[in-house]
ROVO-342850 format. One record per residue: residue number from 1; x, z, y negated of N, C-alpha, C in turn. Coordinates in Angstrom, 2 decimals, padded with zeros to 5 digits. Atoms other than C-alpha are relative to their C-alpha. Layout:
N
(r NUM (X Z Y) (X Z Y) (X Z Y)),
...
END
This chain:
212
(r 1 (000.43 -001.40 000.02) (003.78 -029.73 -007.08) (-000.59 000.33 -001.36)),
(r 2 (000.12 -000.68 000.85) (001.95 -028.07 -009.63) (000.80 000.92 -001.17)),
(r 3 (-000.76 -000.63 001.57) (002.89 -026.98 -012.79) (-000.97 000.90 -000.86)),
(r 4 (000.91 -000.65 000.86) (000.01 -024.51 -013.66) (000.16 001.49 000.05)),
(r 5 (000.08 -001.59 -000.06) (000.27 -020.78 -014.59) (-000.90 000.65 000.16)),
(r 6 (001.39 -000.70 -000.27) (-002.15 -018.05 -014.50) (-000.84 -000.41 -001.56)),
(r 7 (000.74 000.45 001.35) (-003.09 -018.54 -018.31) (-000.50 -000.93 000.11)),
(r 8 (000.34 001.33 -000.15) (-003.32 -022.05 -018.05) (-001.51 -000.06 001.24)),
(r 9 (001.12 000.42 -001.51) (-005.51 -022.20 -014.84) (-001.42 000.47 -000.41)),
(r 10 (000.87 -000.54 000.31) (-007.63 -019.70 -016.51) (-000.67 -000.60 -001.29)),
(r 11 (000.23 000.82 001.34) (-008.08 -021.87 -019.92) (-000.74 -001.43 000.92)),
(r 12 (000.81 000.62 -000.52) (-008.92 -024.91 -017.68) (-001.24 000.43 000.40)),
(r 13 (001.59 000.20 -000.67) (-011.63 -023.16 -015.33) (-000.89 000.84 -001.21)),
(r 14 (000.89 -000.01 000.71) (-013.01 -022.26 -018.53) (-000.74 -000.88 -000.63)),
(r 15 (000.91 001.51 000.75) (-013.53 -025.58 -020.11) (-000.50 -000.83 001.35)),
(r 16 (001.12 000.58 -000.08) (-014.70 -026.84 -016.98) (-001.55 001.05 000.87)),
(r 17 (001.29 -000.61 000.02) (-017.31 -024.37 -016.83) (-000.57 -000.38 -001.10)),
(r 18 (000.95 000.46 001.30) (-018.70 -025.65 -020.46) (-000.31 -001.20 -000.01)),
(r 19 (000.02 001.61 -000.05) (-018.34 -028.94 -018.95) (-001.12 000.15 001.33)),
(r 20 (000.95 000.48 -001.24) (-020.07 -028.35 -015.65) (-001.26 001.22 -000.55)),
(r 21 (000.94 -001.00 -000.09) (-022.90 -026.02 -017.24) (-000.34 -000.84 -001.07)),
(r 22 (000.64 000.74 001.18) (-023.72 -028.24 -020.46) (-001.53 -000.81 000.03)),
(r 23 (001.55 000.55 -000.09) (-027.10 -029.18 -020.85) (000.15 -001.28 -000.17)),
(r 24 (000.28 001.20 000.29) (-026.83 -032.62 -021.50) (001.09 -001.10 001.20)),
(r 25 (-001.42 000.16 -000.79) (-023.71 -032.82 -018.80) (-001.08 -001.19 001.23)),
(r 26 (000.52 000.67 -001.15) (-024.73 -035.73 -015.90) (-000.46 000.74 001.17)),
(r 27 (000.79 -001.24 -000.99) (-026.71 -033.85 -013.25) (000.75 -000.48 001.39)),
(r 28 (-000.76 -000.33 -000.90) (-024.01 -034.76 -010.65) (001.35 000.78 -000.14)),
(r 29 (-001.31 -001.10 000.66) (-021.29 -033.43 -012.73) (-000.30 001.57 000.55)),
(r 30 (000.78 -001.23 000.04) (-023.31 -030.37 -012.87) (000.06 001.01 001.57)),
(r 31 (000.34 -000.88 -001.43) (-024.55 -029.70 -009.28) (001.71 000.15 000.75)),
(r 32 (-000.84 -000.27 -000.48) (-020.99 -030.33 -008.28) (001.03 001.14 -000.75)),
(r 33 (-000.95 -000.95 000.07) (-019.25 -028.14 -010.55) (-000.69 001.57 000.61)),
(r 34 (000.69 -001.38 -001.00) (-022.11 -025.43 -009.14) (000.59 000.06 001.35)),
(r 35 (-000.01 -000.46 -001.02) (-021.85 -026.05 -005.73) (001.41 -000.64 000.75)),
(r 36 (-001.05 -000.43 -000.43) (-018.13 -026.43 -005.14) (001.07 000.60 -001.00)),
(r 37 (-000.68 -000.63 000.63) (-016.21 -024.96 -008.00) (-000.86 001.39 -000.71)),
(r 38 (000.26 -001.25 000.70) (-017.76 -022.45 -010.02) (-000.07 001.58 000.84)),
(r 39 (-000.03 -001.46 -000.97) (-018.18 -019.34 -007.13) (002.29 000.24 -000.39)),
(r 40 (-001.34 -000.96 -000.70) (-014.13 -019.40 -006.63) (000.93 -000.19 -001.80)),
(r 41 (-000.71 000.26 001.33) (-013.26 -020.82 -010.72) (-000.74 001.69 -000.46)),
(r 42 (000.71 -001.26 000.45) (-015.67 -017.23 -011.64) (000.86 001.22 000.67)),
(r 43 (-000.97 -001.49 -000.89) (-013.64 -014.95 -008.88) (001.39 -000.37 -000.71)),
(r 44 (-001.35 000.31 000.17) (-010.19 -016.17 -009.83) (-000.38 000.72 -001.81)),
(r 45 (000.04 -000.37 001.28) (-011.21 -015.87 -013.93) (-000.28 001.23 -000.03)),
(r 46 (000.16 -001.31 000.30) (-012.72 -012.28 -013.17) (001.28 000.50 000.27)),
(r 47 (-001.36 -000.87 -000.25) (-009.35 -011.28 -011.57) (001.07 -000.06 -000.79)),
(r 48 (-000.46 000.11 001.15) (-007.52 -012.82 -014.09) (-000.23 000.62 -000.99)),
(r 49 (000.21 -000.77 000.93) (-008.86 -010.67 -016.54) (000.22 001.10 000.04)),
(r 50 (-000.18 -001.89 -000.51) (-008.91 -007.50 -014.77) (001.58 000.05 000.13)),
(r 51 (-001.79 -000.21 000.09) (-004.75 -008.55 -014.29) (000.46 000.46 -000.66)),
(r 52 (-000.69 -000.06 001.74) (-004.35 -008.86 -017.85) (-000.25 001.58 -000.95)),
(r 53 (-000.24 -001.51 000.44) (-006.03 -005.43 -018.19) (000.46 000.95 000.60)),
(r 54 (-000.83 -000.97 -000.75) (-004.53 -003.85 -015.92) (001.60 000.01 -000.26)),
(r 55 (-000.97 -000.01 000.92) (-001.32 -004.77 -017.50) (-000.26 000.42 -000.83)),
(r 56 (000.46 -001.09 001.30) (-002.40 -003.38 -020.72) (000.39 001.50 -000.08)),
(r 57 (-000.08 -000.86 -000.37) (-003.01 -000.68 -019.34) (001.36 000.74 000.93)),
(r 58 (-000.98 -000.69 -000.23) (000.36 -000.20 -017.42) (000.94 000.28 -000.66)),
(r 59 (-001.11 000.08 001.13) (002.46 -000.91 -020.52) (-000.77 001.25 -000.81)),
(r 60 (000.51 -001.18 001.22) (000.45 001.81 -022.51) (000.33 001.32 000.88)),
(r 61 (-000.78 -001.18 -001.02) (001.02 004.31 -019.38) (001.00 000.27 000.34)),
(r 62 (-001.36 000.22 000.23) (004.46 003.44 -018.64) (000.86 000.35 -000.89)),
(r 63 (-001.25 -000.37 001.39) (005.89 003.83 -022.14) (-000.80 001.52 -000.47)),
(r 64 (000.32 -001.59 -000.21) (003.93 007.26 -022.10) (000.67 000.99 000.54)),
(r 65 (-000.55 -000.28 -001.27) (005.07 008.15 -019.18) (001.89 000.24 -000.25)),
(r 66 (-001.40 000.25 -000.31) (008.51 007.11 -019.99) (000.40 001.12 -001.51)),
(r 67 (-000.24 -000.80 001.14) (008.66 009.24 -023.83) (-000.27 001.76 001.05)),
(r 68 (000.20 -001.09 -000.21) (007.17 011.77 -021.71) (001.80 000.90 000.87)),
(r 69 (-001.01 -000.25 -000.20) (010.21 011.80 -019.56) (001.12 000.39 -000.81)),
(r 70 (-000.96 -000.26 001.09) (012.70 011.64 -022.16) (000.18 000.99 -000.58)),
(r 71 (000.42 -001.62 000.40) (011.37 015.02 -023.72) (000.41 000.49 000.83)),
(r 72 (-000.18 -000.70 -000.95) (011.73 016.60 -020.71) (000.71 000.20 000.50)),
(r 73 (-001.11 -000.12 -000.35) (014.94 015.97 -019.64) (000.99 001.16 -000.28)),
(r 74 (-000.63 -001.39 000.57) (016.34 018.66 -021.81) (-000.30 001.46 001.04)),
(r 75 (000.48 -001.27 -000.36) (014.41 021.24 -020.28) (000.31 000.18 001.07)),
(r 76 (000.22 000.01 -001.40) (014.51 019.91 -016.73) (001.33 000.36 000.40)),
(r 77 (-001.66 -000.29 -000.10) (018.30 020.21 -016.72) (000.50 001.12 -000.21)),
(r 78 (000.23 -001.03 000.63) (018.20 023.21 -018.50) (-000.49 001.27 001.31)),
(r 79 (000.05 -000.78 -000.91) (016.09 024.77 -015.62) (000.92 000.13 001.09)),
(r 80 (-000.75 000.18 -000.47) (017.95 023.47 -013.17) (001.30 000.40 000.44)),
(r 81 (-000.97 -000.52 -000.09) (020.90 024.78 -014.07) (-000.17 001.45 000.17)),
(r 82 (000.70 -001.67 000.28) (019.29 028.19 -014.53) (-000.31 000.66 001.62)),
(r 83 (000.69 -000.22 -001.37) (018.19 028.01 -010.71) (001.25 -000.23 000.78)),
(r 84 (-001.39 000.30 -000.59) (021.58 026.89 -009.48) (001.13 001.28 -000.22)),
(r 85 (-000.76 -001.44 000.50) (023.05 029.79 -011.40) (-000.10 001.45 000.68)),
(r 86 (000.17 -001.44 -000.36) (021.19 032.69 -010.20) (-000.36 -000.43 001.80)),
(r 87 (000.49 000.34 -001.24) (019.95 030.71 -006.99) (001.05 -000.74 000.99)),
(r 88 (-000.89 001.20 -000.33) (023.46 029.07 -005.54) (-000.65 -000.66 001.18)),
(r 89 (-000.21 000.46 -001.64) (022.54 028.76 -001.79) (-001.51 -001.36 -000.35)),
(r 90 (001.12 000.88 -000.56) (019.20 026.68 -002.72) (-000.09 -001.39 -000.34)),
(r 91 (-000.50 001.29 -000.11) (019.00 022.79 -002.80) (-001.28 -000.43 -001.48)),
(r 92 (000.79 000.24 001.55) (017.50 021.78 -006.31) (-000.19 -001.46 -000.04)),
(r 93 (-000.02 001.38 000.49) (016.63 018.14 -007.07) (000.82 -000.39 -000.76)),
(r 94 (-001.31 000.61 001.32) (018.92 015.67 -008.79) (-001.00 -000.13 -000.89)),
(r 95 (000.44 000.06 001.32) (018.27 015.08 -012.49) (-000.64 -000.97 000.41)),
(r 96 (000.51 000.88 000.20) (015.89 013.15 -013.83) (000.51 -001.82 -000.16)),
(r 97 (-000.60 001.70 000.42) (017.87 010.20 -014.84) (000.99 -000.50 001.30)),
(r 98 (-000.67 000.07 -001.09) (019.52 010.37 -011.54) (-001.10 -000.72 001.04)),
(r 99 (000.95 000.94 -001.07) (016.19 008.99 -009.92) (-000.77 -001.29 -000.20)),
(r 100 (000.19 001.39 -000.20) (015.12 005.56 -009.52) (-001.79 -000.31 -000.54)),
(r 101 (001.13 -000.02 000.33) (011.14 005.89 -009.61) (-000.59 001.29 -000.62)),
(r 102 (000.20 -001.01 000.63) (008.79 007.56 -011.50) (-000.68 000.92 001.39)),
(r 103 (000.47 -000.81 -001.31) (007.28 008.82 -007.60) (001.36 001.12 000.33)),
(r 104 (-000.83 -000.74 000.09) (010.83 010.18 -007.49) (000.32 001.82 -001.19)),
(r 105 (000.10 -000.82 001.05) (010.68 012.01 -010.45) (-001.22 000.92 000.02)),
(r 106 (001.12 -001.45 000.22) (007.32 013.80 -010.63) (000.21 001.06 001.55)),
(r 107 (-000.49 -000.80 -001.08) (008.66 015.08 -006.80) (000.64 001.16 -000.32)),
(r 108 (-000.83 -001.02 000.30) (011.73 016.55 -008.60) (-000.77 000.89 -000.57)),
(r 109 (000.36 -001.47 000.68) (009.67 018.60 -011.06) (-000.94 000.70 000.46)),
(r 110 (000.91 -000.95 -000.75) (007.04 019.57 -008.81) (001.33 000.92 001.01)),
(r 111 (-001.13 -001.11 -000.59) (010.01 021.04 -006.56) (000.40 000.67 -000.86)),
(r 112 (-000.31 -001.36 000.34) (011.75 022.63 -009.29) (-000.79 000.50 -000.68)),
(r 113 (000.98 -001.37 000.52) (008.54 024.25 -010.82) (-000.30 000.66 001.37)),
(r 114 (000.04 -001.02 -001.62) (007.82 025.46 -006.98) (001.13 001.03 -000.32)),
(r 115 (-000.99 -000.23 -000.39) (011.30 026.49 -006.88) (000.18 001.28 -001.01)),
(r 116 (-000.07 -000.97 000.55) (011.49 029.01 -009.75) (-001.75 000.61 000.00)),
(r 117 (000.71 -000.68 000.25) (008.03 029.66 -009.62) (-000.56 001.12 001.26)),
(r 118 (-000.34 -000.71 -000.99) (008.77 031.36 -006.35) (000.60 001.44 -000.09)),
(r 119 (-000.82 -001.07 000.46) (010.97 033.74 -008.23) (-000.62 000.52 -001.53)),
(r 120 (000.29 -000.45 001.04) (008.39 034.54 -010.77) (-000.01 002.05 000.34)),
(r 121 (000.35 -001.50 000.10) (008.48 038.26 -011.88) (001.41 000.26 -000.27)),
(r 122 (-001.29 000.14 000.37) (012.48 037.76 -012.28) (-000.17 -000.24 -001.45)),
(r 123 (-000.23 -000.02 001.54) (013.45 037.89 -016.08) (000.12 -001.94 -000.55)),
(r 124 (-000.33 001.65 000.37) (015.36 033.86 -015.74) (-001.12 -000.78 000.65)),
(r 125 (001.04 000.18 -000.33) (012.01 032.77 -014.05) (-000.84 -000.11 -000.96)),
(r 126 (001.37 000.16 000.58) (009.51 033.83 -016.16) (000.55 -000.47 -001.27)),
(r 127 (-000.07 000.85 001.13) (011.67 032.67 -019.15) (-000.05 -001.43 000.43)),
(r 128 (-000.14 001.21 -000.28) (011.80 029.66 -017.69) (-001.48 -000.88 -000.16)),
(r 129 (000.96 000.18 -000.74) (008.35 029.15 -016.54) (-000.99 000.30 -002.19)),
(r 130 (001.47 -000.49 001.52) (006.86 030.83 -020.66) (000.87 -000.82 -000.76)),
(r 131 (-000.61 000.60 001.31) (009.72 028.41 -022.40) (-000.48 -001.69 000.04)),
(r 132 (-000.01 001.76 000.11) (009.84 024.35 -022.52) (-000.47 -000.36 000.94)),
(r 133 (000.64 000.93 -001.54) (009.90 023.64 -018.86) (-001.30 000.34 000.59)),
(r 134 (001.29 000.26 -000.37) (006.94 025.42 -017.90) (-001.04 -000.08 -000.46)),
(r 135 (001.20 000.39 001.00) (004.88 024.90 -020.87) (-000.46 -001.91 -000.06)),
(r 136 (000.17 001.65 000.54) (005.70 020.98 -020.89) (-000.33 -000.73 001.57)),
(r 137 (000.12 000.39 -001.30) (005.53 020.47 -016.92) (-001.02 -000.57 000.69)),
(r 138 (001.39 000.50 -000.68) (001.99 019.93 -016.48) (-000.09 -001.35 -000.40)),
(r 139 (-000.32 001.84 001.54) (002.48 017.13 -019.70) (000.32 -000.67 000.36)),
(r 140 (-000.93 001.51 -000.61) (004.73 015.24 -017.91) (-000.43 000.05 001.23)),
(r 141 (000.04 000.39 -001.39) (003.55 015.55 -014.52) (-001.19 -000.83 000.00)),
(r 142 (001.12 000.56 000.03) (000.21 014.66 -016.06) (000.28 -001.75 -000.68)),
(r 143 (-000.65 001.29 000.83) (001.69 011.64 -018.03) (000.32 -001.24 000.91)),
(r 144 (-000.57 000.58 -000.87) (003.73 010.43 -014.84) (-001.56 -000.56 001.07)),
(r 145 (001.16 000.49 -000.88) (000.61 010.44 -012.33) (-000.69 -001.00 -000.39)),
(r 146 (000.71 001.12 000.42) (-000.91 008.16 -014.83) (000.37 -001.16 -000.02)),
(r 147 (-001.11 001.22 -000.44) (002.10 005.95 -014.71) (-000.44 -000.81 001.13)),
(r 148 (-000.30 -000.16 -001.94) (002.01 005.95 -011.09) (-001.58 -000.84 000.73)),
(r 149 (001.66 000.27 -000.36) (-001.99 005.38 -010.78) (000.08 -001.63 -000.71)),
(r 150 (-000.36 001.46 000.33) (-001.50 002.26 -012.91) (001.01 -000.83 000.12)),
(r 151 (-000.91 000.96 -000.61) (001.16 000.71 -011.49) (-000.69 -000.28 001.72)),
(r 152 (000.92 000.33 -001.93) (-000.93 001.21 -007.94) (-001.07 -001.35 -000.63)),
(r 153 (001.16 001.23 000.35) (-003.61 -000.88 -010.09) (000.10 -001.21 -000.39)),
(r 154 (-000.65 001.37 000.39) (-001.63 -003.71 -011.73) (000.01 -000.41 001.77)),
(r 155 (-000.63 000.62 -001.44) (-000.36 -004.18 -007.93) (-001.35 -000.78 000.41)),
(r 156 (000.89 000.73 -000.55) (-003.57 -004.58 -006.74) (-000.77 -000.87 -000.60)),
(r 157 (000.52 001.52 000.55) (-004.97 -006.95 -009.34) (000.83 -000.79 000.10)),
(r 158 (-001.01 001.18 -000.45) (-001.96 -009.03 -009.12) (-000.33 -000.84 000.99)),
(r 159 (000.12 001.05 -001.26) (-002.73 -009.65 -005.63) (-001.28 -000.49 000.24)),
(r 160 (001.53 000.46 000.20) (-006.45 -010.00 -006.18) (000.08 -001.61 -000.87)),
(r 161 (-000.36 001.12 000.94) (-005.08 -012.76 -008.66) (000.23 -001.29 000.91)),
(r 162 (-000.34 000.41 -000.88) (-003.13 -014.15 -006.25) (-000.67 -001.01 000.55)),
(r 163 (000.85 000.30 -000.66) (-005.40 -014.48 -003.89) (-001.16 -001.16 -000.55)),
(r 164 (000.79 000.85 000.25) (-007.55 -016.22 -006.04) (000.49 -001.17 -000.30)),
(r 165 (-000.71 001.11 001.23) (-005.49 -018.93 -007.81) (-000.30 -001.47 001.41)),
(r 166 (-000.03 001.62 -000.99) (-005.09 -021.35 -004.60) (-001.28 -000.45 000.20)),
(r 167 (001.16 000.68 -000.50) (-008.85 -021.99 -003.62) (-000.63 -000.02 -001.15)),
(r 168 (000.54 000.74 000.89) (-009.91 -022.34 -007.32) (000.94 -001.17 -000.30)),
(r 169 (-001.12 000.66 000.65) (-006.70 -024.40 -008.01) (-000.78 -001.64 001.16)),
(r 170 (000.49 000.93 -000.72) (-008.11 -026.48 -004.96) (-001.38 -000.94 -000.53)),
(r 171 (001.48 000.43 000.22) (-011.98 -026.85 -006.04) (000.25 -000.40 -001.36)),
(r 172 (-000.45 000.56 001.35) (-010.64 -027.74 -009.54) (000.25 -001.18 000.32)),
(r 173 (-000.84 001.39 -000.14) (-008.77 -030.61 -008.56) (-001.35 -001.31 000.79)),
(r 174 (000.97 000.60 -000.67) (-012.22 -031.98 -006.24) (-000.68 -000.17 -001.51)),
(r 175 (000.74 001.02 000.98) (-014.02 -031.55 -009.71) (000.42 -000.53 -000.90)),
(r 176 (-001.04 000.54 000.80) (-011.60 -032.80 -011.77) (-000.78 -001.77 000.50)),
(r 177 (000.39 001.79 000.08) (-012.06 -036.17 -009.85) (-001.16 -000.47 000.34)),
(r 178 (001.41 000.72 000.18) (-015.53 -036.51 -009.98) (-000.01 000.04 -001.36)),
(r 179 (-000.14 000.18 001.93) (-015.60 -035.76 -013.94) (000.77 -001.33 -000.52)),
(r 180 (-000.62 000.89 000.65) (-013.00 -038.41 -014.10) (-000.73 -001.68 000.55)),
(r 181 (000.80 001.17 -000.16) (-015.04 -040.92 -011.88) (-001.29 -000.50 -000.22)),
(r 182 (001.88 000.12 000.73) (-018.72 -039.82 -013.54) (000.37 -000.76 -001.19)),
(r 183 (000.11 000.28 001.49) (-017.66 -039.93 -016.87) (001.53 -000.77 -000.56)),
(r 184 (-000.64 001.20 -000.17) (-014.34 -041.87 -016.73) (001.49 000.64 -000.82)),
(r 185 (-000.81 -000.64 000.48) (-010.65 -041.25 -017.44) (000.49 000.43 -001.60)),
(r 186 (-000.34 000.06 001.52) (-010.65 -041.84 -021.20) (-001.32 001.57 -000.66)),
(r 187 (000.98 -000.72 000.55) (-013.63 -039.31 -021.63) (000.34 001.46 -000.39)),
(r 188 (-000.31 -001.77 000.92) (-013.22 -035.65 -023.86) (000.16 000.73 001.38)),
(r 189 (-000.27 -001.34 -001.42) (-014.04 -033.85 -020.89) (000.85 -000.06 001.24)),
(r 190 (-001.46 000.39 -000.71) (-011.49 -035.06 -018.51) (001.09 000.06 -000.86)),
(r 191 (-001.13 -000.45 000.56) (-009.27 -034.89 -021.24) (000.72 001.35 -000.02)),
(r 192 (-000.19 -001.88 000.63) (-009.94 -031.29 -022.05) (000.40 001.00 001.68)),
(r 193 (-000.60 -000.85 -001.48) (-009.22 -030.27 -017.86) (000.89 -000.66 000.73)),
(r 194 (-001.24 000.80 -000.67) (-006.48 -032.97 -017.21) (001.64 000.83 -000.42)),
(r 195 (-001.30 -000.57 000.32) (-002.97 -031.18 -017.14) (001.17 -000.89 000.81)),
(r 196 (-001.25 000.77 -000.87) (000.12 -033.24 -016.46) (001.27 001.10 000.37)),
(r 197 (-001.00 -001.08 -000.47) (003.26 -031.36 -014.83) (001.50 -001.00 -001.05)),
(r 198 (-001.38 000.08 001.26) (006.62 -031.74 -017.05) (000.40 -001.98 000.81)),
(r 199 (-000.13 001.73 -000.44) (007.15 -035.68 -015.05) (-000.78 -000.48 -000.52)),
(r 200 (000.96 001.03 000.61) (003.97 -036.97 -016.46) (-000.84 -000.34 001.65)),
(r 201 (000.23 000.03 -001.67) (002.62 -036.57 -012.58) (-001.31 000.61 -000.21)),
(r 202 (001.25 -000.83 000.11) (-001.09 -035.50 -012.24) (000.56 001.04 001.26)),
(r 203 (-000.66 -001.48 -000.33) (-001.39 -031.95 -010.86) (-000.92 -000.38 001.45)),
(r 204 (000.94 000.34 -001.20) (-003.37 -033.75 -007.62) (001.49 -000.41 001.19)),
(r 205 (-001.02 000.19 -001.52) (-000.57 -033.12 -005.32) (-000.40 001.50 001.12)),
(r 206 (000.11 -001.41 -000.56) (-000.17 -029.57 -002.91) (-000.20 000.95 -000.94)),
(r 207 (-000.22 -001.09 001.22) (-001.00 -026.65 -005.30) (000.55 000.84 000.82)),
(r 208 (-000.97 -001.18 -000.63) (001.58 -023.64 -005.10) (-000.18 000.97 000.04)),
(r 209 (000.16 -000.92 -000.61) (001.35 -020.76 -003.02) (-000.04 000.85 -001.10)),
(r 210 (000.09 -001.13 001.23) (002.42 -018.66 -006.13) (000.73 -000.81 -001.30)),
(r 211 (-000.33 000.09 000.80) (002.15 -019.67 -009.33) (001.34 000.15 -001.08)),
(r 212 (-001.01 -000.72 000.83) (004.84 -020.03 -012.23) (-000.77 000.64 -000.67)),
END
């Protein structure tokens, strides 16, 4: 079985794109890394990239997202209690730290800004609504959605990733062994796209469904 990650896979079908595009490269090398690897080694490397920014991007939203929460907690609890007080009979959301996702969470504070802002024109209302919680509510709801939007997008490059890794992982391994039977096993450029798996086993067995 394979022993190749996403990094890795993506570092190979780069070198042998400099190998199968080189001007001076054997013109069967060539046409074969064109016309069976390079279409699915180019899709797999674009998605790979877009993964890696789309991670980026969820760790910079996420830990936004997540300070934003933290602030807010004060307040949200704060209302909360304020609405429970003057409001017994009505059903309030659990706390923040009481819920699991952040889809959970921007629910609660859209309910309890509904929830007192139902009872605006009341004195504990409109303080509520002109102090912390409803000055900071939009902040964090706007903070969270962004969370939320990039974690929808990591997902789907992941699986765009995915998707790609097995049918370049395949067409790799076809030009792999023409490179090694053009230009021969001792040669740079078979060196530079030969990966052994932790046995010392070439990686020309089944490649795996999902990568380590």
């Amino acid at each position: 079985m394979a022993n190749m990650d996403y990094d890795k896979m993506a570092r190979i079908l780069v070198r042998c794109g400099e190998i199968g595009t080189a001007s001076d490269m054997k013109a069967i090398v060539k046409t074969t890394y064109s016309g069976v690897l390079q279409p699915k080694a180019e899709a797999f490397v674009l998605a790979y990239r877009l993964a890696v920014k789309a991670e980026s991007t969820w760790a910079t939203e996420g830990f936004e997202a997540q300070l934003a929460i933290a602030s807010f907690d004060k307040p949200f609890r704060e209302a909360r209690s304020v609405v429970m007080a003057f409001v017994p009979t009505v059903i309030v959301p659990a706390t923040l730290k009481q819920l699991n996702t952040d889809t959970d969470r921007l629910q609660a504070i859209k309910d309890l800004v509904s929830i007192v802002d139902e009872h605006k024109g009341l004195a504990w209302a409109d303080e509520l609504l002109g102090g912390d919680f409803g000055q900071n509510a939009e902040a964090t709801k706007s903070e969270m959605l962004g969370a939320i939007s990039a974690s929808s997008a990591l997902d789907k490059a992941r699986k765009a990733r995915a998707t790609t890794f097995d049918p370049a992982y395949e067409a790799y391994l076809r030009f792999k062994r023409v490179v090694k039977d053009a230009l021969g096993a001792t040669s740079t450029e078979y060196k530079r796209i030969h990966v052994r798996a932790p046995a010392a086993n070439e990686i020309e067995a089944e490649p795996p469904s999902v990568p380590t």
